[in-house]
C-alpha atoms as an extended CHARMM CRD file, in Angstrom:
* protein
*
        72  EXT
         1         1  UNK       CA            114.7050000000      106.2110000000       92.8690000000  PROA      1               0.0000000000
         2         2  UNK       CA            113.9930000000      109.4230000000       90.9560000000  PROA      2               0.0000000000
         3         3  UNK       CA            113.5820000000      112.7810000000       92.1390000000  PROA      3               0.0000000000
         4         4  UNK       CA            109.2820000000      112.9100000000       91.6520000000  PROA      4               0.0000000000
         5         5  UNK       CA            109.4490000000      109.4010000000       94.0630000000  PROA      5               0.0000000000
         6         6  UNK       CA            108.5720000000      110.3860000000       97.6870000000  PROA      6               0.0000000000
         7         7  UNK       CA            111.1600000000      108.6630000000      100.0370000000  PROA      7               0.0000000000
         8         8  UNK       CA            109.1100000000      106.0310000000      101.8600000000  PROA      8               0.0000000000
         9         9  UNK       CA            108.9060000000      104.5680000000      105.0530000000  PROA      9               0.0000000000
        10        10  UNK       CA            110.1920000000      100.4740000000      105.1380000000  PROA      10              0.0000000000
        11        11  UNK       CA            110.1510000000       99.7950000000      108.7590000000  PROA      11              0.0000000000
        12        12  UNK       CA            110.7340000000      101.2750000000      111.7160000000  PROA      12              0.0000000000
        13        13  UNK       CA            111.3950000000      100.0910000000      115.3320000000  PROA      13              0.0000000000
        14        14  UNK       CA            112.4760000000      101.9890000000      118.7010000000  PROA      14              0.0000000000
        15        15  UNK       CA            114.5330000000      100.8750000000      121.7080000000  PROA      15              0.0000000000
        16        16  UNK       CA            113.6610000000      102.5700000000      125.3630000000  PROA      16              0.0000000000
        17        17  UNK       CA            116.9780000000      104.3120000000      126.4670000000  PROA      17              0.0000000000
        18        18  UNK       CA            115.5670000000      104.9580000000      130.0610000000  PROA      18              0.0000000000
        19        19  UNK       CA            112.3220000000      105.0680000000      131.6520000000  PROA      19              0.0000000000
        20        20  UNK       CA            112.8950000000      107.7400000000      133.9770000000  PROA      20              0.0000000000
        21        21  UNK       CA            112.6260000000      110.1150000000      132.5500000000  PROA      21              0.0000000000
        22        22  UNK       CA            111.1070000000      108.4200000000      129.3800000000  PROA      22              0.0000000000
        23        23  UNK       CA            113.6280000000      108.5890000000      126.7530000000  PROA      23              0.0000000000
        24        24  UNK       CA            114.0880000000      106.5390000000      123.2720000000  PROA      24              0.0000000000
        25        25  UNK       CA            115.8980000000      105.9450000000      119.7960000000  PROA      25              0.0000000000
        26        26  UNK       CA            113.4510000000      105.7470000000      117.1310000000  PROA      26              0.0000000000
        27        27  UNK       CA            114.9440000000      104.2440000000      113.7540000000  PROA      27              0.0000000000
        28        28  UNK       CA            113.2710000000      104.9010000000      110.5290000000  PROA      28              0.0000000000
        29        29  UNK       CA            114.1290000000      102.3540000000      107.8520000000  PROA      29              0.0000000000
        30        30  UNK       CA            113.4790000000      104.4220000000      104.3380000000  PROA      30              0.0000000000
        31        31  UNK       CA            114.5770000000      104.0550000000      101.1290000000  PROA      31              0.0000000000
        32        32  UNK       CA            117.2410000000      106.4430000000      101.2220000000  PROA      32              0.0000000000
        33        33  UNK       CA            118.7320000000      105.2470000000      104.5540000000  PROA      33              0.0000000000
        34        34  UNK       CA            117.8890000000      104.8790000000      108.4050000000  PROA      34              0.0000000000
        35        35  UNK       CA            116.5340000000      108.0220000000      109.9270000000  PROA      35              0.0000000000
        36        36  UNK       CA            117.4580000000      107.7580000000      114.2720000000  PROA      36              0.0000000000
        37        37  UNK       CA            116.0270000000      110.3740000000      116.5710000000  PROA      37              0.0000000000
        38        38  UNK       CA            116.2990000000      110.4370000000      119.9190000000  PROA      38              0.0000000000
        39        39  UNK       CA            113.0150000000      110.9580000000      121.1810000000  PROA      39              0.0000000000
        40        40  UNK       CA            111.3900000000      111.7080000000      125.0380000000  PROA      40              0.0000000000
        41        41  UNK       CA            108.0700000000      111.6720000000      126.1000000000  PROA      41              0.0000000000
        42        42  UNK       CA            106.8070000000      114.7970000000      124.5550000000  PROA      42              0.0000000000
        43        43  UNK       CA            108.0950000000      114.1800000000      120.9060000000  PROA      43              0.0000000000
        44        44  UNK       CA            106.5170000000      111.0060000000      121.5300000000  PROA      44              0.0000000000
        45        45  UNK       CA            102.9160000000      112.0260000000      122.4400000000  PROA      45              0.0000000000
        46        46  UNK       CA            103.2960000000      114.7320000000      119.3060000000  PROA      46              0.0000000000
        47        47  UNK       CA            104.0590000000      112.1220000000      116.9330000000  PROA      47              0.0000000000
        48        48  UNK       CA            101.1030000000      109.7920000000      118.2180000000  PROA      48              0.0000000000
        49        49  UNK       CA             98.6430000000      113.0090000000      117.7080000000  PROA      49              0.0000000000
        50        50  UNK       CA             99.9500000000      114.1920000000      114.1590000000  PROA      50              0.0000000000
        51        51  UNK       CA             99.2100000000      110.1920000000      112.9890000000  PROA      51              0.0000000000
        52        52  UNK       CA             96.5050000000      109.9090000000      114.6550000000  PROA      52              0.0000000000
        53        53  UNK       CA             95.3040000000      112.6360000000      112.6920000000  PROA      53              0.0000000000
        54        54  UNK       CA             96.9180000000      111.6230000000      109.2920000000  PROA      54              0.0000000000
        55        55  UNK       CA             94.4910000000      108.0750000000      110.2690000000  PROA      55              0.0000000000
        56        56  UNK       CA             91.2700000000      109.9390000000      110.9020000000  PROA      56              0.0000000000
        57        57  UNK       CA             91.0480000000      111.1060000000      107.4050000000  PROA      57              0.0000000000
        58        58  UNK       CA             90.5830000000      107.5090000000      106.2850000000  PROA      58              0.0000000000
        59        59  UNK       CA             87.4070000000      106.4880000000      104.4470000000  PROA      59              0.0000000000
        60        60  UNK       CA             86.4300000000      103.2400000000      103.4100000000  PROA      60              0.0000000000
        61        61  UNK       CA             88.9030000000      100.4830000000      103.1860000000  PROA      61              0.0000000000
        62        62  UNK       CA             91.6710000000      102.9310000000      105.0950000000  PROA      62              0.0000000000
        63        63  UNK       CA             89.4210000000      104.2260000000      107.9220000000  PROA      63              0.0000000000
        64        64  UNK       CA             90.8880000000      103.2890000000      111.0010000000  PROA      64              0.0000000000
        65        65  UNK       CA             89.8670000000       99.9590000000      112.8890000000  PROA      65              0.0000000000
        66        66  UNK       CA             90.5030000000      101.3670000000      116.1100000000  PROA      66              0.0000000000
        67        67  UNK       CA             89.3550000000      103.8690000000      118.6310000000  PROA      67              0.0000000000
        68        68  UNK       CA             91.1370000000      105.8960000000      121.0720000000  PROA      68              0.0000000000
        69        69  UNK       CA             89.5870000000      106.7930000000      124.6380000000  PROA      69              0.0000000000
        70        70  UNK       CA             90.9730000000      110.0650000000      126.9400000000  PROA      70              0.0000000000
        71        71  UNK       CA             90.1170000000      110.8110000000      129.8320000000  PROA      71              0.0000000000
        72        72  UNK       CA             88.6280000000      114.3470000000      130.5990000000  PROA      72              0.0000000000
């Protein structure tokens, strides 16, 4: 890989440590290695909000095919 290639993202997968409180590993298969974070309920909901984000600028062919509901 050369230095101008981004390091991208393979696979990824998580595994639910406890539910009480809510904790989890998160491993992030990339092309330079595995990435594993330890993650809890708050890093969780961040990272759902910052891609939900990166989705919303999709157009076209890459617009999401979802919606998401909340509750007000």
């Amino acid at each position: 890989m050369s230095e101008l290639e981004e390091n991208r993202l393979l696979d990824s997968e998580f595994q639910t440590i406890s539910s009480e409180p809510l904790t989890g590993r998160l491993n992030l298969e990339t092309d330079l290695g595995t990435i594993d974070l330890l993650v809890n309920k708050e890093a969780a909901e961040f990272l759902i909000s910052v891609l939900l984000e990166f989705l919303a600028e999709g157009a076209g062919e890459d617009a999401p095919k979802f919606t998401v509901h909340t509750e007000q």
